[in-house]
Each structure stands twice: as structure tokens, then as C-alpha cells.
N, C-alpha and C positions, 0 to 999 in steps of 0.2 A: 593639892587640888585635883580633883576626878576631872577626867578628860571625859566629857558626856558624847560627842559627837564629833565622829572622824570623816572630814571631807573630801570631795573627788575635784580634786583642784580644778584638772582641767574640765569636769564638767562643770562648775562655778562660772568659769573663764566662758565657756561657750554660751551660759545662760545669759550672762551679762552680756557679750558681743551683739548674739538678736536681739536684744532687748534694747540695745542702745537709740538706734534711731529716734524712739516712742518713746524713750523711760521719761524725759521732760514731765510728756504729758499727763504722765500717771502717777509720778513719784512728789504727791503735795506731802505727805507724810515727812520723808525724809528734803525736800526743800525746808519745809516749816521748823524741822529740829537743829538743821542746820545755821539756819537764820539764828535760834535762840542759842548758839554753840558760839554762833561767830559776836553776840550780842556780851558774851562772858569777858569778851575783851576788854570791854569797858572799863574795869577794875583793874586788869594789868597794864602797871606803866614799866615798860619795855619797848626799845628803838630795834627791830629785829635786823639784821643782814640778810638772813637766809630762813625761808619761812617753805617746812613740808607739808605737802596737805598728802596723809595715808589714804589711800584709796577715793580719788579724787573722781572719780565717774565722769558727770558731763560740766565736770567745773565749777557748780555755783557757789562752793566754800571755799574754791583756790581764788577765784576773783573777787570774792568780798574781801579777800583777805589779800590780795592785791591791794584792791583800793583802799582799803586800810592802813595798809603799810606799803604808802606809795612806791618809796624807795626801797622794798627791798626784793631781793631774786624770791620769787616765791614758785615750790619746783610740785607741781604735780604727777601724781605717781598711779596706777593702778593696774590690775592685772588684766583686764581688758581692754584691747589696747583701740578699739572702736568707740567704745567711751571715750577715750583721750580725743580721738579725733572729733568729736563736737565740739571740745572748747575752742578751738581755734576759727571756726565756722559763728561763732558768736563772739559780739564784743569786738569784730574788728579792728576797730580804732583805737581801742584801748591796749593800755603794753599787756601783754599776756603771759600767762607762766611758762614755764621750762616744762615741758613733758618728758616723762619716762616711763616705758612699758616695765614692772618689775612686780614680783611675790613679794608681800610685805615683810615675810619674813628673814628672805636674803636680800636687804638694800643696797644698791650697789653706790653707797656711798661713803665716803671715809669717815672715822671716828668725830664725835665734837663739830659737827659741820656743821648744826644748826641751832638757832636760838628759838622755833617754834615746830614743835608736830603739833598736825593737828587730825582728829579722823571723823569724818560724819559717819557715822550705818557701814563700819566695815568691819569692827574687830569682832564683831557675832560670828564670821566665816573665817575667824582663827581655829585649829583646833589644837593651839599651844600658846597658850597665853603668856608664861610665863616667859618661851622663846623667844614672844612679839614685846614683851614688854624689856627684855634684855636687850633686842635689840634697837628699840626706840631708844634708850636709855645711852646705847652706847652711839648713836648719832648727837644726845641732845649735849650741847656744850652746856658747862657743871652751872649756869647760871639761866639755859633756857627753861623752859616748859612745854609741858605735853597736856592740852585738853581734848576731850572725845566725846562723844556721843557711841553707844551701841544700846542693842538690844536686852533684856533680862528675861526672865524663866517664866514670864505671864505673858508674855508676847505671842500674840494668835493663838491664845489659850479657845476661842473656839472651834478655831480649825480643827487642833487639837482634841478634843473631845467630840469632835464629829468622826474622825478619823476615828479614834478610841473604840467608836459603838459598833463602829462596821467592819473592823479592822484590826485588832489588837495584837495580832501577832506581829506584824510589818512596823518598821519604823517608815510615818510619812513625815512630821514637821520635825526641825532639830529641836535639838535641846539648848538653852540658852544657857548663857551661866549668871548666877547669883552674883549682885552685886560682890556681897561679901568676899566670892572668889575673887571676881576680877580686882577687888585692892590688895589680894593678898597678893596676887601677881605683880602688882606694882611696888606690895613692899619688898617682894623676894627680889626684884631688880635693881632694887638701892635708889627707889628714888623717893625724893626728899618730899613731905610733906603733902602723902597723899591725900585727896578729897574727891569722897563718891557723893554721887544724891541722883534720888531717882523721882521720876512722873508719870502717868499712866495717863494714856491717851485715846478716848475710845473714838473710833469713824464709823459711822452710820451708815448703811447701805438701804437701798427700798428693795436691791436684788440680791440673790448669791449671783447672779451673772457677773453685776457688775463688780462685784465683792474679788470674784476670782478675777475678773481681766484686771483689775488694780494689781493684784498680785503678780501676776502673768507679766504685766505690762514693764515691772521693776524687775524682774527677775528671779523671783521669786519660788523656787521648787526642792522639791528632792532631791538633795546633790550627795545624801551620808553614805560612804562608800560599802553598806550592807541592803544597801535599800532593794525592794525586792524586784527581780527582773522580768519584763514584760509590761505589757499594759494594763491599766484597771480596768477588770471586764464592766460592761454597760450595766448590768444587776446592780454590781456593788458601788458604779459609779453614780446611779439613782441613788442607793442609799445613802449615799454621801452625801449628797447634795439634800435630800431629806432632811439628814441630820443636821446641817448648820442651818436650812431653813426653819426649823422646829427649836431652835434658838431665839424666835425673831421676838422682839421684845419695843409695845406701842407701835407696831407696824412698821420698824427698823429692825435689823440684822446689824447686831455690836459686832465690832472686830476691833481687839485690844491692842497697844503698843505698850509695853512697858521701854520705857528709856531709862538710861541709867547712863549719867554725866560723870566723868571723870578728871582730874586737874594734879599734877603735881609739876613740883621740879627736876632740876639734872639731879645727878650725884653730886653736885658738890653743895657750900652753900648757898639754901636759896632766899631770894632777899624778904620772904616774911616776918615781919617783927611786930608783936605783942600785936596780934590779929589782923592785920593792915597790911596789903601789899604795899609796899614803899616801889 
């Protein structure tokens, strides 16, 4: 699998920490996928012990999934660690999850340790899948599961082609990766019984103002560690802004998500039998 986009960890990290305060109020996109991620459970009957949520932001999939799985430790994880600090600020009352500041890619936690990962809008800012999927794999005990949500290769396709007209030397928006890659990833990790499926989601804006502070407001930028250095001078930065306005289509401005669902089990065997999760 090509590795399309190589990222600047720690500027990730910092985009996400400003962002945190606000991200609530801007992030309806990934709330909404979330909800239909955590909604997939429905069909799995599994009594979990230890339930991860990867890149767990301001917590609303680690505590559905709490209250889900009343009884069991469900450990919230992400790499920025001001995101973490909202979940505890919300929900009071309720038992909350285990926080830890960590790279998803080095988990600091021992082999088999759990019987659910799970990741909303986080493995888009891998740019090693097949190492994230290794290492999911060797957390998931041979009888859990791993479900996800991420991004796919039409996502902000018109950012993208605004970018394109004014711009085409620079890389501005990343590259996603194809469904197709990401199950390959998952089969080269040995896990059992994988299942993609994808949905496209389009949001409407009446602005590009409003269009970018949604973006802005999630965290959303340049973080591929080529990207070019300096600011975008005020010329090109009209242009830009031209060119996703001259997109607008019925007097709305489209801005695409492709989502792309994933589901399998550990390495060992997993309890699917003749179509049916038992």
C-alpha cells in the first residue's frame, strides 16, 4: 500500500490542543458518525471488560460506550491531551473513562488487553496503517473487535480542487486513503473477518466563512510534513477563497465527507457463523 501523506505529529498535536475548547461546537460531522459507529453495536453481542476508544477527542464515543457497556473500564486515549481534559468537565456524575495521553501508534498497553477498539475520525492522521493496524491487533484479545469510522480519498474534494486552480505545486489538503487500502491493512495484520463499507456525506454552507471556521474550529489544516513554508500571501488567498465560492451550487457551497466504516475481529477465532454474529 502507497503511503500518500506524511504527517507532522506534533503539529497534529497542537492543532488539536487549540481546538479543543470549541471543537464541541463545530464538530456536528464527526459527533453524527460517531453516533452511527457507536449505533453498529447493536448486532454485536459481546459482554466487554476493557473497552479502547483510539483517539478519543472530547469523549462522546468513550461515554456512549460507557454507558453502553455499563460495567466495563472503557480507557480513552488521544494525542492531545486538552482534548482529554473536557471529558472529565462533562458528565459529572456519571463513572467516566480512564484517560491517557498517547500516539496511537506506540500504545502503552500490554498485549490482548482488550475486547473492544474502537476509533471515530482518527485513523485519516495515520500515515502507517498497516503499523496502526498491527498494533490494534496485537491489543485486541483473539475473540475482541475493532470498529472505525475514518475519512476516504473524496473527502473535502472541494477544498481540494480549489486549492488545485491556485495552487498546484503545494500540497494543501492530505491525501486519504482508499477504502480498498485500508482492508488491505487490516488483512496484512491477521485480523479475522474484515468489513469496509463507505457513505458520502455532503454539508451545506450559505458561506465559505462559515465553511472554513467549521474546519478551523475541528482542527482541521495542513499538517503534511512538505507543506510549504510561510503564509499564503492575501492575492492567492482571494483566489482561493474565489474558487470554492464559484463551486456554490442552488445557492449552497457543497463540502463532501466520504466516511469509510470498518469492523473485524482479533487474530484468533471470531465468533461469525454462516452470516450472523452469534
Amino acid at each position: 500500500m502507497k503511503q500518500k501523506t506524511q504527517y507532522d505529529r506534533r503539529c497534529v498535536r497542537a492543532r488539536f490542543n487549540r481546538a479543543a475548547a470549541e471543537y464541541d461546537r463545530f464538530a456536528h460531522v464527526q459527533q453524527e458518525i460517531g453516533r452511527r459507529l457507536e449505533q453498529r453495536f447493536d448486532l454485536i453481542k459481546l459482554v466487554p471488560q476493557r473497552v479502547l476508544d483510539l483517539g478519543a477527542g472530547t469523549g462522546q464515543l468513550a461515554l456512549a460506550m460507557q454507558k453502553r457497556y455499563s460495567k466495563a473500564e472503557v480507557v480513552a486515549i488521544d494525542l492531545a491531551e486538552s482534548m482529554l481534559k473536557h471529558i472529565p468537565r462533562r458528565h459529572l456524575f456519571a463513572r467516566r473513562p480512564s484517560l491517557a495521553v498517547a500516539d496511537m501508534h506506540a500504545l502503552p498497553f500490554a498485549g490482548s488487553s482488550f475486547d473492544i477498539v474502537v476509533s471515530n475520525f482518527t485513523l485519516q492522521w495515520s500515515d502507517d496503517l498497516k503499523g496502526l493496524f498491527n498494533e490494534i491487533a496485537r491489543l485486541l484479545r483473539p475473540s475482541g473487535v475493532v470498529a472505525f469510522s475514518t475519512l476516504g480519498p473524496d473527502s473535502l474534494k472541494e477544498i481540494k480542487k480549489a486549492w488545485a486552480e491556485v495552487d498546484g505545486k503545494s500540497q494543501h489538503v492530505h491525501e486519504f486513503e482508499d477504502m480498498h487500502d485500508v482492508g488491505d491493512a487490516m488483512m496484512s495484520a491477521l485480523l479475522a473477518d474484515p468489513v469496509i463499507d463507505r457513505e458520502e456525506i455532503v454539508v451545506e454552507y450559505q458561506s465559505v466563512e462559515q465553511l472554513l471556521a467549521d474546519l478551523r474550529g475541528v482542527g482541521v489544516g495542513n499538517t503534511h510534513q512538505s507543506r510549504a513554508a510561510g503564509l499564503t500571501g492575501p492575492k492567492r488567498w482571494r483566489e482561493f477563497i474565489q474558487a470554492i465560492e464559484s463551486q456554490r451550487e442552488n445557492g449552497v457551497i457543497p463540502l463532501t465527507y466520504e466516511i469509510v466504516y470498518g469492523l473485524a475481529w482479533g487474530t484468533g477465532v471470531s465468533p461469525i457463523t454462516h452470516g450472523r454474529v452469534e
